[in-house]
N, C-alpha and C positions, 0 to 999 in steps of 0.2 A: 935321546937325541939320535944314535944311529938308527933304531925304528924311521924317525922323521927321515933323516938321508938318505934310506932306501927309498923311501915315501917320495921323494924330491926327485931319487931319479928317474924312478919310474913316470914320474910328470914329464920332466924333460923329454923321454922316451916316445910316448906320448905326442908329443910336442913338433918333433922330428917326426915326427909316422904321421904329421898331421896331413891331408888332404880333402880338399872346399870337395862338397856335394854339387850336384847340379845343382845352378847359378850361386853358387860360392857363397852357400850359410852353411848352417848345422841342423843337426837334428835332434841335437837336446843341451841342456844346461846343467852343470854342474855349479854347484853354489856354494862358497863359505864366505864368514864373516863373521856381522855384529847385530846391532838391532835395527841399520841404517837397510840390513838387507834379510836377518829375522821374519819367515813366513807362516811362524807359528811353532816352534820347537821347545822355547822357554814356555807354552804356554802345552805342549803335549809334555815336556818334561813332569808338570804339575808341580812347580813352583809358583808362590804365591806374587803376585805383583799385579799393580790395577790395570797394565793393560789389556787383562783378560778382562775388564769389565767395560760394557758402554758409555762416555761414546765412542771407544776407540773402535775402527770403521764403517760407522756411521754412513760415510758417504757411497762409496760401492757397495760394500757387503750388505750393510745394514745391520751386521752386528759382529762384535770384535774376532779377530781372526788368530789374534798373537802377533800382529803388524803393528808396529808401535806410528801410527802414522791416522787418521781419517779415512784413508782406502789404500791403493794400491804404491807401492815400493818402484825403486828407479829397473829393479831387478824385475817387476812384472811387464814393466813397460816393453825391457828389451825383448823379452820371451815372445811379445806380440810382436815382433820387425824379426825375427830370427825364423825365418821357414824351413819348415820338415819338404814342402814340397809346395809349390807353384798356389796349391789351393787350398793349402791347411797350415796353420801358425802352431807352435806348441802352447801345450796349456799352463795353466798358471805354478807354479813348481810349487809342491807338496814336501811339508817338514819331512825329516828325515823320522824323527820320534814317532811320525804315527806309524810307520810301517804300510808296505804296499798292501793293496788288493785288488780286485777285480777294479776299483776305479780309480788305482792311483798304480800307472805303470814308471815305474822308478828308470826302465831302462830309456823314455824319455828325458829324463830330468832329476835331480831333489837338490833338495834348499836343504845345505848343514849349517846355516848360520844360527849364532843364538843370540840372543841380550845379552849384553854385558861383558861378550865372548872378547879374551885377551888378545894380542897374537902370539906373546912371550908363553910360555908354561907356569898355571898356577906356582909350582914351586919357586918360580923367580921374586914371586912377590913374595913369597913368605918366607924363603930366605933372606930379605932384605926387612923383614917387620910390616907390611904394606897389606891393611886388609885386603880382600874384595867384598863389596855390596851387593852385589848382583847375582852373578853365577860364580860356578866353578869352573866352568867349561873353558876351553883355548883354543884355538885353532889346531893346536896339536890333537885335541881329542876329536872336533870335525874330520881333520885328516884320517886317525886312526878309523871312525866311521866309516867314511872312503873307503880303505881299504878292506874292512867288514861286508861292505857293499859291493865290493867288486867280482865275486864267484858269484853274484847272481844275476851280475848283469853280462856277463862274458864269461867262457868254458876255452877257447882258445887264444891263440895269438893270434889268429887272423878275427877270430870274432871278436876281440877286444880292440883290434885297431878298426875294426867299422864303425862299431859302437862308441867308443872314446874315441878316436883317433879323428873323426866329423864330428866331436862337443866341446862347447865353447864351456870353459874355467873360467870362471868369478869368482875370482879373489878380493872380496872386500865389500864393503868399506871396513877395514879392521885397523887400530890402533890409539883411534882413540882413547878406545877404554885403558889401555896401557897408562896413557900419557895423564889423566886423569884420574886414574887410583894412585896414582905417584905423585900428582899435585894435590889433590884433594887430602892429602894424608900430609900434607904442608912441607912439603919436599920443597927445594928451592929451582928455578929454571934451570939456571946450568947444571944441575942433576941432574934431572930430568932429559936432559938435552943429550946427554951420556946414555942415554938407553934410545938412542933413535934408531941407530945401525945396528941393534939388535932385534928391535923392533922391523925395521924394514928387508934385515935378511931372511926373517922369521916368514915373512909373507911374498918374497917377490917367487913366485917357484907355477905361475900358472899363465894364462893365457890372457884374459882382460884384467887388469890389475890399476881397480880404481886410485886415486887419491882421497884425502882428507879433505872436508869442508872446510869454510871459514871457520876455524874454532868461536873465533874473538865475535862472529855472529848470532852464534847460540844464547838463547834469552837465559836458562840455566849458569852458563859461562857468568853472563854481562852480573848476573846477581852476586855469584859463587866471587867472582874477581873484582865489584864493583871498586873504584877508587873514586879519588875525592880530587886528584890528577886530570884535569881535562886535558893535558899532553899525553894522558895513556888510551885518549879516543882518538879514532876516527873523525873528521868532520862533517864530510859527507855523509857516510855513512852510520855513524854513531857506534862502530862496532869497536873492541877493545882490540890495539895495535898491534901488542906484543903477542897477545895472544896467534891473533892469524899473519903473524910473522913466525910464529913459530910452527905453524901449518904447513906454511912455504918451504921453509926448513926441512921438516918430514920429505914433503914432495920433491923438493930437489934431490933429496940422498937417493927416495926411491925410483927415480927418472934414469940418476945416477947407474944404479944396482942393475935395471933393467937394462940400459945400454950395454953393460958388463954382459949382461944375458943373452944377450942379441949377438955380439961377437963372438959368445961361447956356442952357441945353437945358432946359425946360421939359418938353416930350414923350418925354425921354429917360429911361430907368428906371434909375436907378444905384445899386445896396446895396453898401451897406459891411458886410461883415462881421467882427464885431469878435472872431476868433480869442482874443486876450489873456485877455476874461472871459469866451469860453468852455470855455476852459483852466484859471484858475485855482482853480476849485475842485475839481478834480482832486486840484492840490499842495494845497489848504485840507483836503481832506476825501478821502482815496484810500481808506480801506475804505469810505467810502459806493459809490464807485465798484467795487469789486471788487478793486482793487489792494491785494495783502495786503505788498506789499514798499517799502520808501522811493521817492516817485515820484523822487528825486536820482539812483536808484541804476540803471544802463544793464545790460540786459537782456546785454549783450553788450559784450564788452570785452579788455582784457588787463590790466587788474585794478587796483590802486594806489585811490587815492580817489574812490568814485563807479563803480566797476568803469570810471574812463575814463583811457586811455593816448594819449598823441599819439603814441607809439612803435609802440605794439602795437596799433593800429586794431580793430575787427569786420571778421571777415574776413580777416585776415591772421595767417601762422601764428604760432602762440605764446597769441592768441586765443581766449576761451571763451565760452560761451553758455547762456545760462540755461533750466531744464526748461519752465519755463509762462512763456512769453512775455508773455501773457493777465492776468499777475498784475503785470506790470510798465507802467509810465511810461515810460519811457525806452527805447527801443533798443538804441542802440548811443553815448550820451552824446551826441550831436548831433540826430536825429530821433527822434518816438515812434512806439511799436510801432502795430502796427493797432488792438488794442482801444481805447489813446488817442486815434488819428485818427476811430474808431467812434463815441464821446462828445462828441469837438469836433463834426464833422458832424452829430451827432444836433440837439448845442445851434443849429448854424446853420439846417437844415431845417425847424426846429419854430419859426423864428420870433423866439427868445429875446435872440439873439445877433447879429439882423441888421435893419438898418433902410436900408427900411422891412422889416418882416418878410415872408422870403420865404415865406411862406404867401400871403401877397397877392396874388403874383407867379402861384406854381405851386399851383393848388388841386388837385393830383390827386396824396396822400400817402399813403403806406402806414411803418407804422412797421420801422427799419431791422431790429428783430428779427424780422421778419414778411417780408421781402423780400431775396433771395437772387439772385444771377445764376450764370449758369456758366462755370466757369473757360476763360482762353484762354492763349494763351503770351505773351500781350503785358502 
């Protein structure tokens, strides 16, 4: 833990020494998290899990990336609106696992997110009895990375505050996973609820710092939590109550946290961005949006309710997948397709969804159906 609080101040520090580039972006991204922003690290780690197998990114790539999604992340999106300079965008951020070379210059940018990745520290869970399924990885060992990375991205003080001092911090989407290997192991809510301010202390320490999704929108969730209780739905929506009431809950303490932050750092630029309500009118209103099919309903699956199997994953055989991705919400019952992540991003760039809005921040915008990158293998 004092490793991490060094780790923290030097963020702050950072933070403070920040100053916008001409026309007030950045010039690279810094990335942790989970698998909502995972660019392929669970998948250079060489652990096994189906989303190294097709159809996961099918739609951009054409073949799976380590992106738990059909193509591109809410995290690729912003990378294309965040300019190095008037006539070049950054490229799409490369895992940290694979390590730089000739075509992956790290002093632009990397992605330390993983699947499954905590915000607490493995040993929180397992001092408490609480598997994990997924990784081992935390955000404390992203961070540790970080700072692995940092003598080769900067030699002084002043070279570190050009280089860091103009990159935008992505912190997140991280704690779900938290909140869900503690439910998932049949912990009860109000436990559960007791690890939020630990959770959101663990993560508030950077520069954009998303929120949680609808949890109670998640086709995985609606299965994992189904009741027999129609007062535990939604009606409009059909999403489970308590569940994304208890997202809200997250979100306010970490609204909370960040205000604290913003009083303590003053000269520090810290946006919240608030994923949940730029998400939920998706589930409120999906033909407004394009989606001609239940947003509940996972693009890809092995089929049962919600098209979602904890048997039969996406991506593993038995397995199917739906013709237009494009027309869906949901994935694969746990993350959304690209055209979803395309709408949440849009909601964040433009300002709507983020405070202070990042229009403030990055005044040099092109709207995302006008602006295009070209594919790479990362």
């Amino acid at each position: 833990m004092s490793q991490l609080s060094i780790l923290f101040t030097s963020f702050i520090i950072l933070l403070n020494s920040f100053r916008p580039v001409a026309g007030g972006c950045f010039t690279s991204i810094f990335s942790f998290g989970d698998s909502f922003t995972d660019t392929g690290n669970l998948k250079a780690s060489g652990t096994s899990n189906p989303i190294i197998n097709f159809p996961y990114g099918e739609t951009y790539f054409h073949h799976p990336t380590g992106r738990c999604s059909d193509g591109r992340l809410i995290v690729d999106f912003i990378g294309m609106h965040i300019y190095i300079s008037e006539a070049a965008c950054l490229p799409l951020l490369p895992p940290y696992l694979l390590g730089p070379d000739e075509h992956r210059d790290f002093r632009k940018g990397v992605n330390f997110a993983v699947v499954g990745a905590t915000a607490l520290e493995i040993s929180f869970f397992v001092d408490k009895g609480i598997s994990l399924p997924v990784t081992n990885y935390s955000l404390g060992s992203q961070l540790e990375w970080f700072k692995l990375l940092l003598p080769s991205l900067c030699s002084s003080d002043s070279e570190c505050k050009n280089v860091l001092g103009n990159a935008l911090f992505l912190m997140g989407e991280i704690g779900g996973n938290d909140y869900f290997n503690v439910l998932g192991d049949g912990r009860s809510l109000e436990e559960t609820k007791t690890f939020v301010p630990l959770v959101v202390n663990a993560i508030t320490r950077t520069l954009l710092v998303p929120g949680i999704v609808p949890f109670g929108c998640i086709p995985a969730n609606l299965v994992s939590f189904r009741s027999s209780n129609s007062e535990d739905y939604d009606q409009e929506t059909g999403c489970i109550k308590w569940l994304n009431e208890f997202a809200v809950y997250h979100n306010l303490l970490l609204i909370k946290e960040l205000d604290r932050l913003r009083k303590m750092h003053p000269h520090a630029n810290i946006i919240y961005a608030d994923c949940y309500q730029a998400a939920m009118p998706i589930f409120q209103s999906p033909e407004k949006y394009g989606f001609q099919n239940s947003p509940l309903l996972a693009c890809c699956g092995g089929g049962g309710l919600y098209n979602y199997n904890s048997s039969c994953l996406c991506g593993e055989l038995g397995s199917t997948v739906c013709i237009e991705p494009s027309r869906y919400v949901s994935w694969d019952g746990l993350h959304f397709t690209e055209a979803a992540y395309k709408i949440i991003a849009a909601g964040l760039l433009q300002g709507k969804y983020t405070n202070p809005p990042f229009t403030k921040t990055c005044a040099l915008f092109e709207t995302i159906e006008n602006l295009e990158f070209s594919r790479n293998t990362y």
